[in-house]
C-alpha positions as CSV (number, residue, x, y, z in Angstrom):
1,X,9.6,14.5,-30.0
2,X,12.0,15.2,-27.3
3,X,10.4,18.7,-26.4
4,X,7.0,16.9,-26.2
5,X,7.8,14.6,-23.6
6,X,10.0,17.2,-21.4
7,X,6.6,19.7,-21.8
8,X,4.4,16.7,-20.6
9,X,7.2,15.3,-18.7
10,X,6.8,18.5,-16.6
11,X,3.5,18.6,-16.3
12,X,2.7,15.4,-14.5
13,X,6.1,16.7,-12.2
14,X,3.9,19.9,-11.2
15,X,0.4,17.4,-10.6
16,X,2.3,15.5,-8.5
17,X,4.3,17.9,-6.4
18,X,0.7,20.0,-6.2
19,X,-0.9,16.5,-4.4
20,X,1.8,16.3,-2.2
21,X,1.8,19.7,-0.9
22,X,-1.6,19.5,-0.5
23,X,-1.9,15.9,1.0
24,X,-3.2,14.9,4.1
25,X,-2.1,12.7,6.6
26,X,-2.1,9.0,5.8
27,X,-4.2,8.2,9.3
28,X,-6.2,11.3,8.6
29,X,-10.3,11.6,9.8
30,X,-12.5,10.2,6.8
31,X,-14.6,14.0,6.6
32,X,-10.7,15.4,6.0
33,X,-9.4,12.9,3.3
34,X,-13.0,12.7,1.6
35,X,-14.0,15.8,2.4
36,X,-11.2,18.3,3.0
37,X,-12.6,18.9,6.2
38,X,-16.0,20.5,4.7
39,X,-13.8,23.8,3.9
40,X,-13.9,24.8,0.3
41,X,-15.3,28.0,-0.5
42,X,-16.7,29.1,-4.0
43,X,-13.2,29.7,-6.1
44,X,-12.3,26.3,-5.3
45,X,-15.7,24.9,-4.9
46,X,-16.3,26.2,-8.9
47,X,-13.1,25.3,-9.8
48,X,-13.1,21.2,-8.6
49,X,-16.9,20.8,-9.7
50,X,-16.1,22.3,-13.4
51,X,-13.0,20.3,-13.5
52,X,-14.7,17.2,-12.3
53,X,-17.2,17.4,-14.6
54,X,-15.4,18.3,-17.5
55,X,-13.9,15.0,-18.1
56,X,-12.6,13.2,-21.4
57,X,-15.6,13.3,-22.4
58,X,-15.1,17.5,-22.8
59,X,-12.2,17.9,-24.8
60,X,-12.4,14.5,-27.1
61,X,-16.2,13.7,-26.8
62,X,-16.9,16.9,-27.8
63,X,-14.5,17.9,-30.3
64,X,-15.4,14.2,-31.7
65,X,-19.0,14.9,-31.8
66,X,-18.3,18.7,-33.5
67,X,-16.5,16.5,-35.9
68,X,-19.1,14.3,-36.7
69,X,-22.2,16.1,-35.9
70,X,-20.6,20.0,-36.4
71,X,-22.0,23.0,-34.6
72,X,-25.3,21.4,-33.5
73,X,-23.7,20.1,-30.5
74,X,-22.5,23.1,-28.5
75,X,-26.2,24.2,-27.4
76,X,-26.4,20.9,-26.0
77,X,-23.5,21.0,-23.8
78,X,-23.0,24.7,-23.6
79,X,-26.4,25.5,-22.5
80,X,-27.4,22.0,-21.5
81,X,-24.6,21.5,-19.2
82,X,-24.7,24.9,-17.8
83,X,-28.8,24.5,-17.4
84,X,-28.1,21.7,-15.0
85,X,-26.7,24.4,-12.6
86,X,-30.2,24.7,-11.2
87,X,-29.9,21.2,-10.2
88,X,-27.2,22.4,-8.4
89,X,-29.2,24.8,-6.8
90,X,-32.5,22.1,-6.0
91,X,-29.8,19.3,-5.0
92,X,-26.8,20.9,-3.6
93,X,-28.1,22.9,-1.0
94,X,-29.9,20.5,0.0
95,X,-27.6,17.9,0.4
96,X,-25.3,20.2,2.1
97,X,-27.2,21.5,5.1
98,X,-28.5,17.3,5.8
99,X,-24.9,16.2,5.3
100,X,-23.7,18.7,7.5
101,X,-26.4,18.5,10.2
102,X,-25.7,14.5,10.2
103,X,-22.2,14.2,9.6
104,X,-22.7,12.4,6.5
105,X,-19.9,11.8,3.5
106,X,-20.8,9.6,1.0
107,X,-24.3,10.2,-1.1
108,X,-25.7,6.6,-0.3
109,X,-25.0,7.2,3.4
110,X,-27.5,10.1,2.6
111,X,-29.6,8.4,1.0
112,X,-29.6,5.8,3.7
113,X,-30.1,8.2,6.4
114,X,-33.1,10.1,4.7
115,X,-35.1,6.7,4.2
116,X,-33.7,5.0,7.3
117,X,-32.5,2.3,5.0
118,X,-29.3,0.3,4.9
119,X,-30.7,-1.9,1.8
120,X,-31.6,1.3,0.1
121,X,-28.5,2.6,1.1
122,X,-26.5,-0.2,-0.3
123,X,-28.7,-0.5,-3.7
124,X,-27.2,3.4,-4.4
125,X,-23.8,2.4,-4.1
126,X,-23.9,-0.3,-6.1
127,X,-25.5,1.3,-8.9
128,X,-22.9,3.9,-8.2
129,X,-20.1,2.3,-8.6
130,X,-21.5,0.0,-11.8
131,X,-22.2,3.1,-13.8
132,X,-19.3,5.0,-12.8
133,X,-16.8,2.4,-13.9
134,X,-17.5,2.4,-17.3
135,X,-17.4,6.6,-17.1
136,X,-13.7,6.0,-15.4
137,X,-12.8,3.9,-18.1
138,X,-13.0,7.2,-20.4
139,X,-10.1,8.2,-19.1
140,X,-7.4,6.3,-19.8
141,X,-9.2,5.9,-23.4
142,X,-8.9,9.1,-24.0
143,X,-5.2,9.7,-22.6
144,X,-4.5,6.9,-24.7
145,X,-5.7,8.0,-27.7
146,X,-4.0,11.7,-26.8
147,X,-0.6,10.6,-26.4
148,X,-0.4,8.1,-29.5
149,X,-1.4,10.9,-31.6
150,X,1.3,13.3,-30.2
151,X,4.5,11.3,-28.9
152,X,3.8,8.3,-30.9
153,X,3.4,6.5,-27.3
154,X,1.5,3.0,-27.7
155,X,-1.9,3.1,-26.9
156,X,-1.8,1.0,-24.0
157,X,1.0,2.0,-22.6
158,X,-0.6,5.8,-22.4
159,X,-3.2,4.6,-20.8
160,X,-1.5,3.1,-18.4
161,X,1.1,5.8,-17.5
162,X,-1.6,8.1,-16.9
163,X,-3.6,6.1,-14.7
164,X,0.3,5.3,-12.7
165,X,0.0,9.3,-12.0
166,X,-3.4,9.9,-11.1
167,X,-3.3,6.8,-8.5
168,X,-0.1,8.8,-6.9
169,X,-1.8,12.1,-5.9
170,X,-4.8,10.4,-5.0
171,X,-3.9,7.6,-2.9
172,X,-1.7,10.6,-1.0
173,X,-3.8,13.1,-1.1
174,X,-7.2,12.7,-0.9
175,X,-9.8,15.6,-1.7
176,X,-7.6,18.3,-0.7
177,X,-4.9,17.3,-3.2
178,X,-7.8,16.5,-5.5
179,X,-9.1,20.1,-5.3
180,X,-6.0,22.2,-5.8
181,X,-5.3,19.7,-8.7
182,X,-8.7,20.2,-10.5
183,X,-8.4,24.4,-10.0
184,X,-4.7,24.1,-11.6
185,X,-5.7,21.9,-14.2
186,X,-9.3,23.8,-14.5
187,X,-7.4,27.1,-15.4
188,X,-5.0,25.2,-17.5
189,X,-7.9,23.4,-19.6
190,X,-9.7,26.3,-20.1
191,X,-6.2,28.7,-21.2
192,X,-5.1,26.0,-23.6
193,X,-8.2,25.0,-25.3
194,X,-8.4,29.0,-26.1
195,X,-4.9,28.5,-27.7
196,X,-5.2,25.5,-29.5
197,X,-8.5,27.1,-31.0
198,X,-6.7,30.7,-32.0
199,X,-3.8,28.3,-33.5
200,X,-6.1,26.2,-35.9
201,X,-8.2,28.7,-37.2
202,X,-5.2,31.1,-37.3
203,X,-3.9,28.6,-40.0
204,X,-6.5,29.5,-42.5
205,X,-7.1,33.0,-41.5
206,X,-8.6,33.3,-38.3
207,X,-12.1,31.6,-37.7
208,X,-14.2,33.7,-39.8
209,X,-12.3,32.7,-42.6
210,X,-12.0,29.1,-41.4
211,X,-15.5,28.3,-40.9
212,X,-16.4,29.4,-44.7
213,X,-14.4,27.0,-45.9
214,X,-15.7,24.3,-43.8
215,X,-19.3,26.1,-44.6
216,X,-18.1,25.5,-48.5
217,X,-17.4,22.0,-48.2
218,X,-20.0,20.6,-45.4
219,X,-23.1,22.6,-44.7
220,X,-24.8,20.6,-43.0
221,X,-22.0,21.0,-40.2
222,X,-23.4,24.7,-39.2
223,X,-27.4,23.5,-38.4
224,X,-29.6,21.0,-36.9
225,X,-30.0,18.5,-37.4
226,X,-25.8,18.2,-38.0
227,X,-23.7,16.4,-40.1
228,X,-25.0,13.0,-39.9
229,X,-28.3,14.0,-39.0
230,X,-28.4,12.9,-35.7
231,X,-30.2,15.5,-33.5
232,X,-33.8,15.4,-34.1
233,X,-35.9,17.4,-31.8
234,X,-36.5,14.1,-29.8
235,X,-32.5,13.5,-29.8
236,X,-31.9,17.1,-28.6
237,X,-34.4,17.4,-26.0
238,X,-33.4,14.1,-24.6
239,X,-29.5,15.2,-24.0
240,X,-31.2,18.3,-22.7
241,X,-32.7,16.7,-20.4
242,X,-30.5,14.1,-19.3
243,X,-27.8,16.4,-18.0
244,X,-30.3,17.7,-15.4
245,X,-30.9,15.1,-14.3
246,X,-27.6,12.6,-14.4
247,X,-25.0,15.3,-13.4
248,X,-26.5,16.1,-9.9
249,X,-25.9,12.4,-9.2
250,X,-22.6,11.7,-10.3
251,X,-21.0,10.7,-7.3
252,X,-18.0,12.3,-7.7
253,X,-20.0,16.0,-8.1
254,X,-22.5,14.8,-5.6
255,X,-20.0,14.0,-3.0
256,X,-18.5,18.1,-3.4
257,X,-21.7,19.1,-2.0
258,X,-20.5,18.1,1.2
259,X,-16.9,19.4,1.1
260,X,-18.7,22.9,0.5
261,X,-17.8,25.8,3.5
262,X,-21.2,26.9,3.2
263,X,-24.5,27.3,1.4
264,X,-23.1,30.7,-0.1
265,X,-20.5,29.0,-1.6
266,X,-22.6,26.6,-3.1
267,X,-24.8,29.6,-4.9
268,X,-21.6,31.3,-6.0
269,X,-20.6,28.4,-7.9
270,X,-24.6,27.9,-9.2
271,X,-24.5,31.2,-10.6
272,X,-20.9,31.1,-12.3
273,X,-21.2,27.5,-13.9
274,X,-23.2,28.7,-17.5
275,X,-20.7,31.0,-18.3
276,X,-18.2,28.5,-17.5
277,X,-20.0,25.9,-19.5
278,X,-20.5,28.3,-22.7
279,X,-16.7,29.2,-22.7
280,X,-15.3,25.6,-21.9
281,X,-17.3,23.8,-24.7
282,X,-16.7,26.6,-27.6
283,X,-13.6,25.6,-28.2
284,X,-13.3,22.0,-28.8
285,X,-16.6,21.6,-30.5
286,X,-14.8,24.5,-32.9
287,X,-12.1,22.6,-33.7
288,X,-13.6,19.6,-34.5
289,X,-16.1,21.4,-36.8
290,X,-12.9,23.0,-38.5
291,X,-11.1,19.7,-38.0
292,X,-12.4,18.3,-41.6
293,X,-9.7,21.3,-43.3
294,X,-6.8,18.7,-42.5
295,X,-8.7,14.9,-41.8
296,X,-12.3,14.8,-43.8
297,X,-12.5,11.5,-44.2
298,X,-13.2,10.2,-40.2
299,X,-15.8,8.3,-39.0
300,X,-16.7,6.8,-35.2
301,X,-14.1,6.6,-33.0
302,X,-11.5,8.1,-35.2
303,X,-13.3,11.1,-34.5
304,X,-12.5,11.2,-30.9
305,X,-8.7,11.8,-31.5
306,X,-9.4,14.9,-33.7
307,X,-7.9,17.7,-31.0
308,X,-4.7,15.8,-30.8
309,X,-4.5,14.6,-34.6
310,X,-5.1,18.9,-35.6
311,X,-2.8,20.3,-33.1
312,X,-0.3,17.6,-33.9
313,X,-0.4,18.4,-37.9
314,X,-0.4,22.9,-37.5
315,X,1.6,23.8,-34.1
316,X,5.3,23.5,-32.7
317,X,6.3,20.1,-30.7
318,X,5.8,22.9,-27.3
319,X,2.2,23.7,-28.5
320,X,1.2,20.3,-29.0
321,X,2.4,18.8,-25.9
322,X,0.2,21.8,-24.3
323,X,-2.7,21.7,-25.8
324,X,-2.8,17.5,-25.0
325,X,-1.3,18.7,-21.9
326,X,-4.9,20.5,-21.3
327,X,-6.9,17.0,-22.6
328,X,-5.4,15.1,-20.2
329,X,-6.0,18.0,-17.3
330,X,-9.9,17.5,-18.4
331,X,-9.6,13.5,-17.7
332,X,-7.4,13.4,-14.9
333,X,-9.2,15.9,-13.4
334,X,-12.4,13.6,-13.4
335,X,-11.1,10.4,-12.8
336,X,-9.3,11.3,-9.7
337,X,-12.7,12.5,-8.3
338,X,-14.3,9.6,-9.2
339,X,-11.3,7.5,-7.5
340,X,-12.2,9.0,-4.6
341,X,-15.6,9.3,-4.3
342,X,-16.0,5.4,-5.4
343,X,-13.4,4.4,-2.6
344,X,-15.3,6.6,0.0
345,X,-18.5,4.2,-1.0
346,X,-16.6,1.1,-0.9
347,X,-15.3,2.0,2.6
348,X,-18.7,3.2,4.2
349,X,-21.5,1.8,2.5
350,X,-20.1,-1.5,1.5
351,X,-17.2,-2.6,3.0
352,X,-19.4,-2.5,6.7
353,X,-21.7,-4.8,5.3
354,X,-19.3,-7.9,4.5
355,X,-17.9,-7.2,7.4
356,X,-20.7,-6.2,9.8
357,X,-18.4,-3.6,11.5
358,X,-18.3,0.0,11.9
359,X,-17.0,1.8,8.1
360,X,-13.0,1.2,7.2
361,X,-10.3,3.7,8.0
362,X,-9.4,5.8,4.9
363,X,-6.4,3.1,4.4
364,X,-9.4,1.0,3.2
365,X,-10.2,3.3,0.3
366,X,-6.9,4.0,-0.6
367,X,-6.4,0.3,-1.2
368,X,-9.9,0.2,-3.4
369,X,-8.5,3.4,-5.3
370,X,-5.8,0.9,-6.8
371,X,-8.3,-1.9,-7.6
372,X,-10.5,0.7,-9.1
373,X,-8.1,1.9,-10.9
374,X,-7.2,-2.0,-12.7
375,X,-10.9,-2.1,-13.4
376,X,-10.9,1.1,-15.6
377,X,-8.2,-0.2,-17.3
378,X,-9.1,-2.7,-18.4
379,X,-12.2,-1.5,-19.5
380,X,-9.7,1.0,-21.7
381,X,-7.9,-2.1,-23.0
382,X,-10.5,-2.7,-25.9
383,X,-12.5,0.5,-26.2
384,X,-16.1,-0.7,-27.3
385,X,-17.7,2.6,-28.8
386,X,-17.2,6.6,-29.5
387,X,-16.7,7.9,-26.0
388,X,-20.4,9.8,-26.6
389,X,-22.0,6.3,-27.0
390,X,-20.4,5.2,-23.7
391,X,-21.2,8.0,-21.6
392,X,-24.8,8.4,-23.1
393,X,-25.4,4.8,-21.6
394,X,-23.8,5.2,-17.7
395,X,-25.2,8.6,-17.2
396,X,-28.4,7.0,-17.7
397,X,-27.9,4.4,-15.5
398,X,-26.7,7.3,-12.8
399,X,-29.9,9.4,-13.7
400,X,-32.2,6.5,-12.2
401,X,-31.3,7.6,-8.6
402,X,-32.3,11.2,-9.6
403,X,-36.3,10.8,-8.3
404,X,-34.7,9.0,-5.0
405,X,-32.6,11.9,-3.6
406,X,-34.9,14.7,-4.6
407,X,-38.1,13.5,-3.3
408,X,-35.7,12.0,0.0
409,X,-34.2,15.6,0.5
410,X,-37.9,17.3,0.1
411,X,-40.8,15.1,1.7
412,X,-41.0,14.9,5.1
413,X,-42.2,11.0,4.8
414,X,-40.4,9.1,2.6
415,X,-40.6,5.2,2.0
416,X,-37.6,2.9,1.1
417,X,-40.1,0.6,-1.1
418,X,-40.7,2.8,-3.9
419,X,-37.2,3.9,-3.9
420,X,-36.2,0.6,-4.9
421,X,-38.8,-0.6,-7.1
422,X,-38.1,2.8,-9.4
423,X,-34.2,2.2,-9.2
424,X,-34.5,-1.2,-10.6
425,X,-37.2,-0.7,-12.8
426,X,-35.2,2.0,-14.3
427,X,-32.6,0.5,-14.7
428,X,-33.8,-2.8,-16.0
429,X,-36.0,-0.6,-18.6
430,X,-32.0,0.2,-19.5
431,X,-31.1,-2.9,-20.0
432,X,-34.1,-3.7,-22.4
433,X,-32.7,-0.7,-24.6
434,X,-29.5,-1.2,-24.6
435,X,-30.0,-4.6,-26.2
436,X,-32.8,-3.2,-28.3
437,X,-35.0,-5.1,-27.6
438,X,-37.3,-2.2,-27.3
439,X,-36.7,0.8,-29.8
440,X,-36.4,4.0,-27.9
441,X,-37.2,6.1,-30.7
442,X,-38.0,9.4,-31.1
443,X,-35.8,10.1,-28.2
444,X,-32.4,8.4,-26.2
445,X,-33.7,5.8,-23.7
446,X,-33.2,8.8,-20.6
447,X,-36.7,9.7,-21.5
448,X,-38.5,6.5,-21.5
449,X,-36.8,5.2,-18.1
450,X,-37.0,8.5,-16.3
451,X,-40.7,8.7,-17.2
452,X,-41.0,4.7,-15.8
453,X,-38.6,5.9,-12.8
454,X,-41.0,9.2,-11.5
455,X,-43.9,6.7,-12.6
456,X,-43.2,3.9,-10.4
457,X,-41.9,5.8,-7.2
458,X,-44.7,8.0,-7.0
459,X,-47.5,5.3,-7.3
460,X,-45.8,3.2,-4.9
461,X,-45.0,6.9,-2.5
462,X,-49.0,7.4,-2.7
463,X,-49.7,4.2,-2.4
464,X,-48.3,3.9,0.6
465,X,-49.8,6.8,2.1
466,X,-53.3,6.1,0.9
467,X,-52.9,2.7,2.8
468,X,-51.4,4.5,6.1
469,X,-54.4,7.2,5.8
470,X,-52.3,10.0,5.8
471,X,-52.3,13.1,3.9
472,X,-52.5,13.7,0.0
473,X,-49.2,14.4,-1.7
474,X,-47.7,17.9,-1.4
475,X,-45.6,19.0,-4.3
476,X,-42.3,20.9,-2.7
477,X,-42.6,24.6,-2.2
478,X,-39.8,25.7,-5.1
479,X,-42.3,23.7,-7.7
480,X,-44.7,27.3,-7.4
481,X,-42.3,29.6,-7.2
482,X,-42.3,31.9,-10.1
483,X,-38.9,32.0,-10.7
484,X,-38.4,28.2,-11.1
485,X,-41.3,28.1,-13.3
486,X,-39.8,30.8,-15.6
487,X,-36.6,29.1,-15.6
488,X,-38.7,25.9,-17.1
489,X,-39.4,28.1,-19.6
490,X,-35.9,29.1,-20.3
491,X,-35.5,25.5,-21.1
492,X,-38.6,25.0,-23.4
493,X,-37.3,28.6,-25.6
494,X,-34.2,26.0,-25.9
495,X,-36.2,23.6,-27.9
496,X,-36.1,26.0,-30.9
497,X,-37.8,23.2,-33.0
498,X,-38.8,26.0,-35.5
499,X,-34.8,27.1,-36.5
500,X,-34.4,23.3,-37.3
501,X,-32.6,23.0,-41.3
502,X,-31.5,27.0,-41.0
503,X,-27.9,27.3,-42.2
504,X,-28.0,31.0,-41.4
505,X,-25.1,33.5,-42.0
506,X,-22.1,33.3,-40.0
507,X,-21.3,35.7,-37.7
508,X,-17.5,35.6,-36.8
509,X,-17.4,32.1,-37.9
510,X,-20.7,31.3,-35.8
511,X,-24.0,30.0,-37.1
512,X,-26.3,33.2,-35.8
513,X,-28.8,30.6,-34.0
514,X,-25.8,30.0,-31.5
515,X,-26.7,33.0,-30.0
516,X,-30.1,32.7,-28.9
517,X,-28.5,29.8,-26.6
518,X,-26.5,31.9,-25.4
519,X,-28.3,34.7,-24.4
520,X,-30.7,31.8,-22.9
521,X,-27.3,31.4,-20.5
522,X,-27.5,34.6,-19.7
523,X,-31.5,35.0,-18.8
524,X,-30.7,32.0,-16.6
525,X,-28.1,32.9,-15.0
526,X,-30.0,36.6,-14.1
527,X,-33.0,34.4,-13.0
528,X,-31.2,32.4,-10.7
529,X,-29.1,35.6,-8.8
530,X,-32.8,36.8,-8.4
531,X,-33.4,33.8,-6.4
532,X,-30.3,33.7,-4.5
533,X,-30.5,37.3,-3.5
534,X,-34.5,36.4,-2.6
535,X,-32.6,33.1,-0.4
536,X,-30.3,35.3,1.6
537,X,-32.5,38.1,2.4
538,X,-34.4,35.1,4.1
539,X,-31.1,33.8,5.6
540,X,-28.8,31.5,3.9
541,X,-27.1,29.5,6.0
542,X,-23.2,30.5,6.0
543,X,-22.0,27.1,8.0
């Protein structure tokens, strides 16, 4: 026990001396502390957004979910997660040349200044900041759960050193410190996630070996619809699609947009992030499918503390405190990006507005880090669901904005009115699922409300221009380009509806259907250097 906490001990010294070499100064500009001056290139650009995005929700979701729901689940976030890159693309580029053109930092501020609304503008924070909280909370849930299971640490008492440290670098830091964090902890998440995989299967023989006994015991584990038959073709085109469009507009990944050095870096990133995806999300799916060799008998949120409950029972007391070592680098490497990018809201788009001044120093958001902070914890005090059913339900919230900033960023004329009545339509359509009063079946609720969402803004858009006598609507020019329509059909070859029930041979301890996903990775990924290359022959912008 005493190795444990000197390997996790040292750990949290090397975050924190990391944030304080790379702080900035505690009166700094708001484009520095938010933004790290606008200077990150593509390493660190690729590094912060994977890290970001790879929260709790990565390394316990997902090894919970490989648990429960076995192999089915890695096309969904491997190539799900990494499809989503093209939003990066349709988004991020986007967002960067406006936000640099206007001197923007926050994404409602955007959004404000591409509808000339401040009510708009306000709306998007809000909804920001509701749906993100409950995402937040996942963290100290998760480090929680980690700790418990490997230094015997208290639940809440996990939770709450964890948050201690994370409030630290950030408060002192801001996005630089954030960034150099998130690449050290990226690197480390992605090295011991490896390890802790080639030390369980190791156990029973290497993964080959491994998988058939978990083949021999639950079969169901290594096809669709998984082991509690979850994934229907409406389920697994709905997670599909709701990464596309929720990740894009969380507003700690939104806000990075910004920080980018240039348009280049942007692509560079686009282009790397499948591969990334597909060898992140491989490893703790794999142990949870092989996690049923020591625990078989889990169900709900037990799941969720299968990495740390495996590693705990095979490895040494140094492996262990590693491998949680790289679960907490996952969460603390999202929850300090969403501290910051919340506080950066609070201070510009709605701190101004209770006090009718000009937007609050960077003190300001500092302060709300703290406060932000308490909420999530509290929210972690009496986890309500499995961390999948939580973040199912705020990424949809997050995905209503999605229609809002891409028509904003792409129509020249652009009304506030149907921004808002899709936003809370869309949301209020959540509301009605989420207390079933409304069954959202065949699919997750993301398809019915984004479906209302797209509905109601583009009636009210064309409304509004039929009753001004303008022009008919014009789709945006990257809708006919050839290579955007065959990267929709990269994601239609995804809905392989007709391998559904297959429990086909294992290849190194793979189901052989994994493969077609990705090689999918891989045709996308070709696809969108084709269009990159097609980009800067026409001049991408360098910044």
């Amino acid at each position: 026990m005493t190795t444990k906490i000197l390997v996790l001990g040292l750990y949290f010294l090397a975050l924190l001396a990391i944030g304080y070499f790379a702080r900035t100064h505690w009166r700094s500009t708001p484009a520095s502390y938010f933004l790290a001056d606008r200077r990150l290139g593509a390493l660190v650009l690729l590094a912060t957004m994977a890290a970001t995005n790879f929260s709790a929700f990565t390394v316990f979701g997902t090894s919970g979910a490989g648990y429960r729901d076995g192999w089915s689940f890695f096309p969904i976030m491997g190539f799900g997660t990494g499809f989503m890159a093209l939003s990066f693309w349709l988004i991020g580029r986007r967002v960067w040349q406006v936000g640099r053109e206007r001197g923007i930092i926050t994404p409602p501020e955007l959004v404000q200044s591409l509808y000339g609304s401040r009510p708009l503008g306000v709306l998007v924070a809000l909804v920001m900041i509701v749906f993100t909280i409950p995402y937040l909370a996942l963290q100290p849930m998760a480090a929680g759960y980690a700790l418990q299971e490997v230094t015997g640490l208290p639940y809440r008492c996990g939770s709450l050193l964890i948050t201690v440290i994370i409030v630290l670098y950030t408060l002192r830091g801001g996005m630089r410190a954030v960034a150099w964090t998130d690449l050290f902890q990226g690197l480390l998440l992605l090295a011991l996630l490896t390890a802790a995989l080639v030390m369980v299967a190791g156990h029973h023989g290497g993964l080959a070996a491994a998988s058939q006994k978990v083949l021999a015991l639950k079969p169901e584990l290594f096809s669709r619809p998984g082991g509690l038959g979850h994934y229907s073709p409406g389920i697994w085109f709905s997670y599909m699609a709701l990464w596309f469009v929720c990740d894009p507009m969380f507003p700690q990944l939104f806000q990075r947009f910004f920080a980018a050095r240039s348009e280049r870096a942007i692509a560079r990133m686009m282009l790397l992030y499948p591969l990334v995806c597909t060898v992140v999300f491989l490893p703790p799916i794999a142990v949870g499918v092989l996690g049923h060799l020591w625990f078989p008998d889990l169900s709900g949120k037990q799941a969720d503390r299968i990495l740390p409950m495996v590693v705990n029972a095979v490895a040494g007391d140094v492996m262990a405190a590693l491998v949680t070592a790289a679960g907490l680098a996952a969460l603390m490497s999202t929850m300090d990006s969403q501290l910051l990018t919340l506080s950066s809201i609070f201070t510009r788009d709605l701190l101004p507005v209770v006090r009718r001044a000009e937007p609050a120093t960077s003190i300001h958001g500092r302060i709300f880090v703290a406060g932000l902070s308490a909420a999530g914890l509290v929210l972690a005090w009496h986890p309500p669901a499995t961390i999948l059913e939580i973040a199912t339900q705020t990424f949809t919230g997050l995905a209503v904005l999605f229609p809002t900033v891409l028509f904003g960023l792409y129509w020249r004329r652009v009304y506030p009115l149907p921004a808002v009545l899709s936003i809370l339509v869309g949301e209020a359509l959540l509301l009605l699922f989420h207390f079933k009063w409304f069954s959202a079946a065949p699919f997750l609720p993301v398809v019915w409300v984004m479906l209302a969402v797209f509905g109601v803004y583009l009636a009210g858009h064309g409304f509004t221009r039929l009753r001004q006598g303008t022009l008919p609507l014009r789709p945006p020019g990257w809708l006919r380009d050839p290579s955007f329509l065959m990267l929709v059909g990269v994601f239609l070859l995804a809905m392989d509806f007709w391998a559904w029930g297959r429990i086909d041979p294992l290849v190194a301890g793979l189901p052989v259907w994994i493969a077609h996903f990705i090689a999918l990775s891989a045709l996308q990924t070709a696809i969108m250097a084709f269009m990159v290359r097609r980009a800067e022959r026409g001049g991408l912008q360098t910044g």
